[in-house]
LUMLUMBA-884559 format. One record per atom (N, C-alpha, C): residue in three letters; x negated, y negated, z negated. Coordinates in steps of 0.1 Angstrom, whole numbers, plus 5000, padded with zeros to 4 digits. Last residue first. Layout:
<recs>
alaXYZ/...
</recs>
This chain:
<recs>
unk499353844923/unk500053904932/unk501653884928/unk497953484915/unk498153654913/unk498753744928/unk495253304933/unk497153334929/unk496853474924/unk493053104910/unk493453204920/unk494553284922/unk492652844893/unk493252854907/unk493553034909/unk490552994877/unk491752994870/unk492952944882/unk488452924890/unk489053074885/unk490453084889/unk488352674891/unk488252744903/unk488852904909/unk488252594863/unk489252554869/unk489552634884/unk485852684861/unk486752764849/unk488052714860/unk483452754891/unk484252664872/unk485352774871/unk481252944902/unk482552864903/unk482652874886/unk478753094891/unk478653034908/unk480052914908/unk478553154866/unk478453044871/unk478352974883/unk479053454866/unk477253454866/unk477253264872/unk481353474858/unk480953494848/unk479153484852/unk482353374882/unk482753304870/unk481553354858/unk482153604897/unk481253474900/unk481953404889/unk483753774882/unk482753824885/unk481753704886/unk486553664891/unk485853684873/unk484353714882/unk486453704916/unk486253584910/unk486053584896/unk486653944922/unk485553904922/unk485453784920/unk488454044908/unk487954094901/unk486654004907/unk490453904924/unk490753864912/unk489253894901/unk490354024949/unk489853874950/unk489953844933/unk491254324947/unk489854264948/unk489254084944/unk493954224940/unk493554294930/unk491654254930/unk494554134967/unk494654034953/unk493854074941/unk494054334985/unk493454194984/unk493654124971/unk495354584985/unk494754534976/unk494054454975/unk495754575018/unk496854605004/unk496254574993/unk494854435045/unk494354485029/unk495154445021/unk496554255057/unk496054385063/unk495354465054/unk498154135042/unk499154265051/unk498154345058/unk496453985029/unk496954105019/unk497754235029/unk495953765043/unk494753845043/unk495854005037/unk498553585040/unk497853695053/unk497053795052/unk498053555018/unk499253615018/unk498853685031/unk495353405013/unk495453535008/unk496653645011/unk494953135027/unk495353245031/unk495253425025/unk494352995005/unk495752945008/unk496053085019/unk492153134988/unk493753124981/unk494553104991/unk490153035008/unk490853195007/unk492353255002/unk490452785006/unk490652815023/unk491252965017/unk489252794979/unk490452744982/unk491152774995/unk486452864988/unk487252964978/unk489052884982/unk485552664996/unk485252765007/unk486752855001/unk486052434980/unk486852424993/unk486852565000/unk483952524964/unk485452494959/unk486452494971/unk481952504975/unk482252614967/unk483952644969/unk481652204987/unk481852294992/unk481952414987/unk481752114958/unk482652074966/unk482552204976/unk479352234948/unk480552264945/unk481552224952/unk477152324972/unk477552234965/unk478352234958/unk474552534982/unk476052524986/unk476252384974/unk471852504983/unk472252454994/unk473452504997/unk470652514958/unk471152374960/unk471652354976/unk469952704944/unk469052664953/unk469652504961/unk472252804930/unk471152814925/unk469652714930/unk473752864953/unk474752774943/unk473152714935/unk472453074964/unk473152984977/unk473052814962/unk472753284945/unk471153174952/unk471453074955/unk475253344941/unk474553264930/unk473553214938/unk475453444972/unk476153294963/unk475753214950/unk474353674963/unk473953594972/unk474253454971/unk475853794939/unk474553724939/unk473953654950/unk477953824950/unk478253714935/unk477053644936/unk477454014968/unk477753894975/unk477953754963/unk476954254954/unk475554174962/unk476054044966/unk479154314945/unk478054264936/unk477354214946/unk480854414969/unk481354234958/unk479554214946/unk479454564976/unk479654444983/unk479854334980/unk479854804958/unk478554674958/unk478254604966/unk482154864955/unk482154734940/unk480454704950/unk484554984980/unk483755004965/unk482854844962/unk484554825010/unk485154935005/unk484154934994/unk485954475028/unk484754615023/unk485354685015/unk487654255028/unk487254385037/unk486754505031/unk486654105005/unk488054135005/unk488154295017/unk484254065016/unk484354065004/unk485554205006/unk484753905040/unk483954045041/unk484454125030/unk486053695026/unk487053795037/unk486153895038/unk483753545018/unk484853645005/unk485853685015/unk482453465038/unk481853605028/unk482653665020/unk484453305050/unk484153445053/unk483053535046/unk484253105032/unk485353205032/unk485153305041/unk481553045034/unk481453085023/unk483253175023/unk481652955058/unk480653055061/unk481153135047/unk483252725056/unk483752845068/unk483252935063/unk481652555042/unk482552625036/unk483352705038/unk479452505062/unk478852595049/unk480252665042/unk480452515093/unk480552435080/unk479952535071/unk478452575120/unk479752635117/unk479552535099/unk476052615137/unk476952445135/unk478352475123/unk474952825133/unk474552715124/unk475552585124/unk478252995141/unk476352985142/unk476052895131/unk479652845169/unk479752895157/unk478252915155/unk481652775197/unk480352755193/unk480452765178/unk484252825210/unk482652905214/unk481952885208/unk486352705198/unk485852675210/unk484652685215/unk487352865179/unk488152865192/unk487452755206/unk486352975156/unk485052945165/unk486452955183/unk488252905135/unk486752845136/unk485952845147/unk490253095138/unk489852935151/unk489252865149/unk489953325127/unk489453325137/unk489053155144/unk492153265110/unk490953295104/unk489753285112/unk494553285127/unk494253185120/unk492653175110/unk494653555136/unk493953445145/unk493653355136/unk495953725124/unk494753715117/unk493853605125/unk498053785153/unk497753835137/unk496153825136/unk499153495167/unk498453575168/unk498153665154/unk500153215160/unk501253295156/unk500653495156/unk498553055167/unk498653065150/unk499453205146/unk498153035194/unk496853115182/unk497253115168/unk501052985199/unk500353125202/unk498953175191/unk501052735190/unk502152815183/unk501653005188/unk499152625209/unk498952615194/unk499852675186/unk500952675231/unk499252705233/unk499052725219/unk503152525229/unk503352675230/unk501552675226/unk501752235227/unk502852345213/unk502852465217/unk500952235252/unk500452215246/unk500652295234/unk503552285269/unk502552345269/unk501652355261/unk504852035257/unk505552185257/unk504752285256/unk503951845273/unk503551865256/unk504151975252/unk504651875298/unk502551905290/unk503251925279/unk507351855300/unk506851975296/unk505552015299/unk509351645277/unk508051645281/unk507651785282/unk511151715255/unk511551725267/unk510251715278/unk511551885226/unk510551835231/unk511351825248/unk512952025203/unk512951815204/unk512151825214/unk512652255195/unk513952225206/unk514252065208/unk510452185169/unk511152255178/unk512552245185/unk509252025159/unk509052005176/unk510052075180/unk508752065135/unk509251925136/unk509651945153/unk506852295136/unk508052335132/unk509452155134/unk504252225135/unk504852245154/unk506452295147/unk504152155112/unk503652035120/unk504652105138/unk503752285088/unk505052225098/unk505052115107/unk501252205079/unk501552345082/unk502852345091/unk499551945084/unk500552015074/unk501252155087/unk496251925095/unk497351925100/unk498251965091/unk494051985080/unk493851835084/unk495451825086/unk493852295080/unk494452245071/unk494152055069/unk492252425094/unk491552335086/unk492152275078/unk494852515109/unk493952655105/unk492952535094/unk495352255124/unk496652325110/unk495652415103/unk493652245135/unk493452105129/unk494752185117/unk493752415158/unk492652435149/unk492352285131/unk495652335167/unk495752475163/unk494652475154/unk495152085179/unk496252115172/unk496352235164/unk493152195200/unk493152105185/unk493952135178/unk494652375211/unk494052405206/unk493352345195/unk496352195224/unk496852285217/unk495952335210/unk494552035241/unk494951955230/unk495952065217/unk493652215254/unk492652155245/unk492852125237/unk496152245274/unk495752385263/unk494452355255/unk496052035288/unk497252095277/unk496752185266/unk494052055302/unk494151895294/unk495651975282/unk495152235317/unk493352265312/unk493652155298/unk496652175331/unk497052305328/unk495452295313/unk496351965347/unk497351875335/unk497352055322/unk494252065366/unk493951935354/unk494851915342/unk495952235377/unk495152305368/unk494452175364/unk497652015392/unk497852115384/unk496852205373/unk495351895407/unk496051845398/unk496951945387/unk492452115412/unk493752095414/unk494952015406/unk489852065404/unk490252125416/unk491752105424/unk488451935382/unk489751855396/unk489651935405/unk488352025349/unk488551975361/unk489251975374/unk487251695332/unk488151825329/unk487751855346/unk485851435331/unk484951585334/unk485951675330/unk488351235330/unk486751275343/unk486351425347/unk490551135315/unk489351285315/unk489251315324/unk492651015316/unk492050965315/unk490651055314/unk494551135328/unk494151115342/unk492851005334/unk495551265305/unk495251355313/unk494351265325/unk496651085292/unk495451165285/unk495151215297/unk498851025306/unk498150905306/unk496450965304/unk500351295298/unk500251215310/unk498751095312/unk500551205265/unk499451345276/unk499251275293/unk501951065249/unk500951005264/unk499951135267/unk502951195226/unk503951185242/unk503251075249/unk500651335223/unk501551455229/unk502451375235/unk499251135206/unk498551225221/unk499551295228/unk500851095188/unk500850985203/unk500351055211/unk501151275173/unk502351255180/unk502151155190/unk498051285166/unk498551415176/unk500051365182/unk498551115147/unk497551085159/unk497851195172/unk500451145132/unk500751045138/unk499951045148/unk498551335114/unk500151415122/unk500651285133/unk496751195107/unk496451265115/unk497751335125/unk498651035087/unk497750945099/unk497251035104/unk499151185075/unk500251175081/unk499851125088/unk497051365058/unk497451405065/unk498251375075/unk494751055057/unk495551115051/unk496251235063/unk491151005053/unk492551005065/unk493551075060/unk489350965038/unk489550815044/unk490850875056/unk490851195024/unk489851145025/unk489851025027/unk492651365037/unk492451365022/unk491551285019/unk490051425066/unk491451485066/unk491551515044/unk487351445070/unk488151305072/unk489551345061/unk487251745077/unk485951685065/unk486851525062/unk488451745097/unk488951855088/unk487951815074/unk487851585118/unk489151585113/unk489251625102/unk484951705120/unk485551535113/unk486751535109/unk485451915137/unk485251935121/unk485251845110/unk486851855154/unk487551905144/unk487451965132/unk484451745167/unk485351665163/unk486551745155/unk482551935167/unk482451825160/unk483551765159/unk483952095187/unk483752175174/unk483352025167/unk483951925213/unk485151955205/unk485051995191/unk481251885214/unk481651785208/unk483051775204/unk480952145219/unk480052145208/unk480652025205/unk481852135251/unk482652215238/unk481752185225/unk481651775261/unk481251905257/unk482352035248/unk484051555265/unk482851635270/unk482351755265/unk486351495267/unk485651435275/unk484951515276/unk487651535243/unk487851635258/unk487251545270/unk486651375228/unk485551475229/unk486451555241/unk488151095230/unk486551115231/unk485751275236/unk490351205222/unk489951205235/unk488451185240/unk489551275194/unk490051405203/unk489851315220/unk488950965190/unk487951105189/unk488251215196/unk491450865195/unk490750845197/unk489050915199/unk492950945173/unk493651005191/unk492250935192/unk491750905150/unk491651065154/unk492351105169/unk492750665148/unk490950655148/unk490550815152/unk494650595147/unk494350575155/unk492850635160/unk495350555118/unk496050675125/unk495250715139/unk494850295117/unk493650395107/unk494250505116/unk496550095122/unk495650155130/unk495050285129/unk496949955096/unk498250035100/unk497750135112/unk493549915090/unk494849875088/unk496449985092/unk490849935096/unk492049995102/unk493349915099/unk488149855083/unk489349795082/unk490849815092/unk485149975080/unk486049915084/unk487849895080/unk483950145055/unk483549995059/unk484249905068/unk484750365055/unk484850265047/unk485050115049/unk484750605074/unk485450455078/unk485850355065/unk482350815084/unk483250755069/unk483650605078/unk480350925095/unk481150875102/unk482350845095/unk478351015074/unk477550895088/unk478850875091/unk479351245069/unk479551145059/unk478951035067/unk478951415092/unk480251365090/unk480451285079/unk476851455114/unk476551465099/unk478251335099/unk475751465141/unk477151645134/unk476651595117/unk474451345159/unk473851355145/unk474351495138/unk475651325184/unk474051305183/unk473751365173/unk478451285177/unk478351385183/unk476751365183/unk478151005165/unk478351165153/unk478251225160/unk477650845180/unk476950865177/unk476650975167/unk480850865195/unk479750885198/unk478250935193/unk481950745170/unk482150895176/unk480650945186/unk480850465172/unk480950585160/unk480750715161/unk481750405197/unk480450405197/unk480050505180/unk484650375192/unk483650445200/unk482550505198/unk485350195174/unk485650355168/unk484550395180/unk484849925189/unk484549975173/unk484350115170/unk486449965207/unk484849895209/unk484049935194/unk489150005196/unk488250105207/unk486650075212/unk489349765182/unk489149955172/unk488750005183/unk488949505196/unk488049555188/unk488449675178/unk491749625206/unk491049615219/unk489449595208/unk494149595188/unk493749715196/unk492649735206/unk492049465160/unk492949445169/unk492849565178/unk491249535125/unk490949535139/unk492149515148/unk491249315096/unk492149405103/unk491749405115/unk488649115080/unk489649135089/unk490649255097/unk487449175050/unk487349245064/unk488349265069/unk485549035024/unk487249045034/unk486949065046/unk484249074997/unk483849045009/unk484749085014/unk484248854969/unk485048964975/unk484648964988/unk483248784939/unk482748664948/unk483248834960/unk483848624905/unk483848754912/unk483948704928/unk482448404878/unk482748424893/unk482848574903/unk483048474844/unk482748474859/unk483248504870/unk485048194831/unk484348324830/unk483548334845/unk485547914826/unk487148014835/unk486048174839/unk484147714821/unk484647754814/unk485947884820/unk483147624847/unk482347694843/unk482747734829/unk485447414860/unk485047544862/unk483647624853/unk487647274845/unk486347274842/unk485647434844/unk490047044848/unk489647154849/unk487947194849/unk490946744849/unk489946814837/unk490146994840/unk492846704867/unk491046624865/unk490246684852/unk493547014885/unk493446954871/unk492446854870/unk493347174906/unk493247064911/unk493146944896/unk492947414894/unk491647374901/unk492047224907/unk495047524865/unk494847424878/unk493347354883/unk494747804847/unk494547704847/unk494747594862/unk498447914841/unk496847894842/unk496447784849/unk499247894804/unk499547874817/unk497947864823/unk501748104780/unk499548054788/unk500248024797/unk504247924762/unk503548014772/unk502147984778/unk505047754739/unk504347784748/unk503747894755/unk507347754710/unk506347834715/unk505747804729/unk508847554690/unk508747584701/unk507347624702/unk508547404660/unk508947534662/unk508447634676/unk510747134671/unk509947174662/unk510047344663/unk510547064703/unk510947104692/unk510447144680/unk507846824719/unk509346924723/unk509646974708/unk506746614723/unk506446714719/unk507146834720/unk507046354752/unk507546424738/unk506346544736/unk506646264779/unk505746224763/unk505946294753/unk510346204780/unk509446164787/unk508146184776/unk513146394768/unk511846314774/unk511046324776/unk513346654739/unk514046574752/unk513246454755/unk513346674709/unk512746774723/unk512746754739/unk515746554694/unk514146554699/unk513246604706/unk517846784704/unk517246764690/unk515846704691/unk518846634728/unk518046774734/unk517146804717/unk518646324718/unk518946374731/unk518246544728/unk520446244689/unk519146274695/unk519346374709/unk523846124681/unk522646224678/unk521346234690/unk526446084684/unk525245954681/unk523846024677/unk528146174694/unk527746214677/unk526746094676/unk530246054723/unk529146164716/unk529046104701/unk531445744731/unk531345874733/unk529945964724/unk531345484740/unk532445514724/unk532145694722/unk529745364756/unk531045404758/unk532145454746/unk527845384742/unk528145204746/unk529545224749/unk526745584716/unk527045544730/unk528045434732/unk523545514692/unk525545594695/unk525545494710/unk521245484690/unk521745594699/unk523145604701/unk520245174690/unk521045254684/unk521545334691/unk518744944698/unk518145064702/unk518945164694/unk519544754690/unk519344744704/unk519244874705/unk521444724659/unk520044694669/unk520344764682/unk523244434644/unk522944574649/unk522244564657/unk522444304612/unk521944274631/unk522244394635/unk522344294586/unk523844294591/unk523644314605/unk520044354575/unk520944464575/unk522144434582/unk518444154593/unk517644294594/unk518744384586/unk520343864596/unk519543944589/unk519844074594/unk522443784612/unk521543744620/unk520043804608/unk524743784600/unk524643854611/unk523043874617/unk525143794563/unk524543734572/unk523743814587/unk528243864550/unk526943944555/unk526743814563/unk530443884543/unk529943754545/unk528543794543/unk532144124548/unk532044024554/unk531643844556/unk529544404545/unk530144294537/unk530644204548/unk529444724554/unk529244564554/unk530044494548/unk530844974553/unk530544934542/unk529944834539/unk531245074578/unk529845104575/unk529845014561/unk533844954579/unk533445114579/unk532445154577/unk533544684581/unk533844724568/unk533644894572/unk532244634604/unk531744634594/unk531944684579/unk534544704621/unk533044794620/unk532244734610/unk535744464612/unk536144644610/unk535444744612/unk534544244626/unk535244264608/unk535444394607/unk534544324651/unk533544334646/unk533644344628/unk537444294658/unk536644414661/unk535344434655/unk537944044656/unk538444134646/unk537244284646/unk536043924675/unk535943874657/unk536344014656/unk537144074700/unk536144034692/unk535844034680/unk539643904697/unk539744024693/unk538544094695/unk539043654698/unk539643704685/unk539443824686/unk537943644727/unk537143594718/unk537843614708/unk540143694739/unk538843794743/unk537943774731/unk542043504743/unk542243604735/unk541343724733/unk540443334750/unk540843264740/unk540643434733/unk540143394781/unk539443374773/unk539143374758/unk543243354781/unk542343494782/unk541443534773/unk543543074782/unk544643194772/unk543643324771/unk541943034806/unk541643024798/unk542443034789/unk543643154822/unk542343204824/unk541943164806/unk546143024825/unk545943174817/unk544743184816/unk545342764829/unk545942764818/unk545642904814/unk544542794857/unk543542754850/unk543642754831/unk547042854868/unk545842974869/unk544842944859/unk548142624870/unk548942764855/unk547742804859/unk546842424883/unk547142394867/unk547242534866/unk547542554909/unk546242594902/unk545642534891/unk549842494910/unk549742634906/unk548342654900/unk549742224912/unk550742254903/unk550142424903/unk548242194942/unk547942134926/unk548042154914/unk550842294955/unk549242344952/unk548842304942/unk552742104949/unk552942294952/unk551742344950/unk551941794940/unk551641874945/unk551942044942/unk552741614910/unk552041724917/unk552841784932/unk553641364900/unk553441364914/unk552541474919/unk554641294876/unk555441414886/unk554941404897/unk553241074861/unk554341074873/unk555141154879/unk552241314843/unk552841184838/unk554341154849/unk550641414861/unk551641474855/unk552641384846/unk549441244870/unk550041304878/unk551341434873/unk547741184852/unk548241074859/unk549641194866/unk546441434844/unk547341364833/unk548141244844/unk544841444866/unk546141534865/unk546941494854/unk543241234867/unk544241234877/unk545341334874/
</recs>
């Protein structure tokens, strides 16, 4: 029809255009297909093909799997030098790090991963199981007065641990004076220990700004007059306080942080009370027995610094001799310890500056009598060798 019609000239406006569309298309075509050809004659001859290579043999076929890029781009080289993908090996050369092993691995193989270490975990107390917990503890040390029975190994304080000495001090202004001397003497046996000094300095800073609360929690203080309750409740807690720096549980600047910071005036009272026995001459030596009861309950390592204050006291050499030897028995017979040696003698060191204003020749004595028990083995080399000069 279109030869007919082109013959006649009887196209059609329409007819007639979509003749030329059909003409370039296929011009196109035409021209897609030489320049082709050419393109492939010239990659051949750069690779040194022959043009009457047969396309369709194993050297003329280019293959499918030729790394150079479809876009004309990169070296035509190996992704990552071989090292790259899926499966690989990675580089020649490359090192590995240990990795450990995975329990979820299908080949993990537990009885190749050594032994089993198997850890027992003790939950952190809450505030309501540490007072159902610490109680009954305290309690039962005031029965016994044996202070390694009241070790907090086994539980689990946590940030609390501080907690465990407001807790005891109120326990014992509860009751007795014998259950005050126990409890500062736990502090002072605790204290470096299972209780560091700042967990005890933190325990006294809650008791001093809840005195108030301390106060109406103590039954047996007493009630004649609310005043003389908050008067009685003040001066116990000073007196801890006083006797917790004198044991050295407490750092020595402990009422030195307070000063001119206190607006609370129990806890005023309290600090003055404990700034009086310390500040007293020679009290500090004394507040072993600030709450009446001394004697047998008194520590072995109280007893052993006040043999070397006698010591220190006395006049001529056979005080210091009979006392090397009493101590040798003591040391000989197994009922001082070294720890307690060591601690009794160290109490002396830290107060020798005191001891010296009332005996001028304290150092000179304390020097001669520590050679002295050095040389019959009651104390070590290191014990000695502590002692300050002058």
């Amino acid at each position: 029809m279109l030869a007919e019609g082109e013959v006649n000239g009887n196209w059609t406006p329409q007819e007639k255009a979509l003749h030329e569309a059909r003409l370039k298309a296929k011009a196109k075509r035409r021209l897609r297909r030489t320049s082709s050809r050419d393109s492939t004659r010239e990659s051949f001859s750069e690779t040194g093909g022959e043009p009457g290579t047969d396309p369709n043999s194993p050297k003329g076929k280019i293959s499918i799997s030729d790394r150079k890029s479809r876009m004309g781009k990169g070296r035509g080289l190996p992704k990552k030098g071989g090292a790259g993908g899926k499966g690989v090996w990675g580089a020649a050369g490359m090192v590995y790090d240990y990795e450990e092993p995975d329990a979820r691995d299908p080949n993990y193989d537990e009885s190749s991963q050594g032994d089993t270490v198997y850890a027992t975990v003790v939950p952190e107390l809450d505030e309501e199981q540490l007072e159902k917990t610490v109680n009954p503890i305290v309690q039962e040390y005031f029965q016994h007065g044996d202070t390694k029975e009241a070790l907090l190994k086994e539980l689990n304080l946590g940030s609390k641990k501080f907690q465990f000495s407001s807790l005891a001090v109120s326990l014992a202004l509860e009751g007795k004076a014998s259950h005050r001397e126990l409890t500062s003497r736990l502090l002072s046996d605790l204290a470096g220990k299972a209780l560091s000094k700042d967990d005890i300095s933190r325990a006294f800073d809650k008791m001093l700004k809840d005195l108030p609360e301390l106060i109406l929690d103590t039954p047996e203080a007493p009630q004649s007059q609310k005043s003389a309750l908050y008067i009685y409740i003040c001066k116990m807690l000073g007196q801890f306080i006083a006797r917790a720096m004198a044991d050295h549980a407490l750092p020595m600047n402990f009422l030195d942080r307070y000063k001119g910071c206190v607006d609370c005036d129990h806890a005023r009272a309290a600090l003055d009370r404990a700034a009086v026995l310390l500040s007293m001459k020679r009290e500090i030596m004394r507040l072993d027995n600030v709450w009446g009861v001394g004697g047998g309950q008194r520590p072995v390592r109280h007893l052993i610094r006040e043999a070397v204050v006698m010591v220190l006291e006395s006049s001529g050499e056979t005080a210091v001799k009979m006392m090397v030897k009493l101590l040798k028995v003591f040391w000989e017979t197994g009922l001082i310890t070294i720890d307690q040696m060591n601690r009794g003698f160290q109490r002396v060191y830290d107060e020798l500056p005191d001891i010296n204003l009332d005996v001028p020749h304290a150092h000179t004595i304390m020097e001669k009598f520590v050679d002295l028990c050095f040389q019959e083995t009651v104390i070590t080399k290191q014990l000695r060798d502590a002692c300050p000069c002058r």
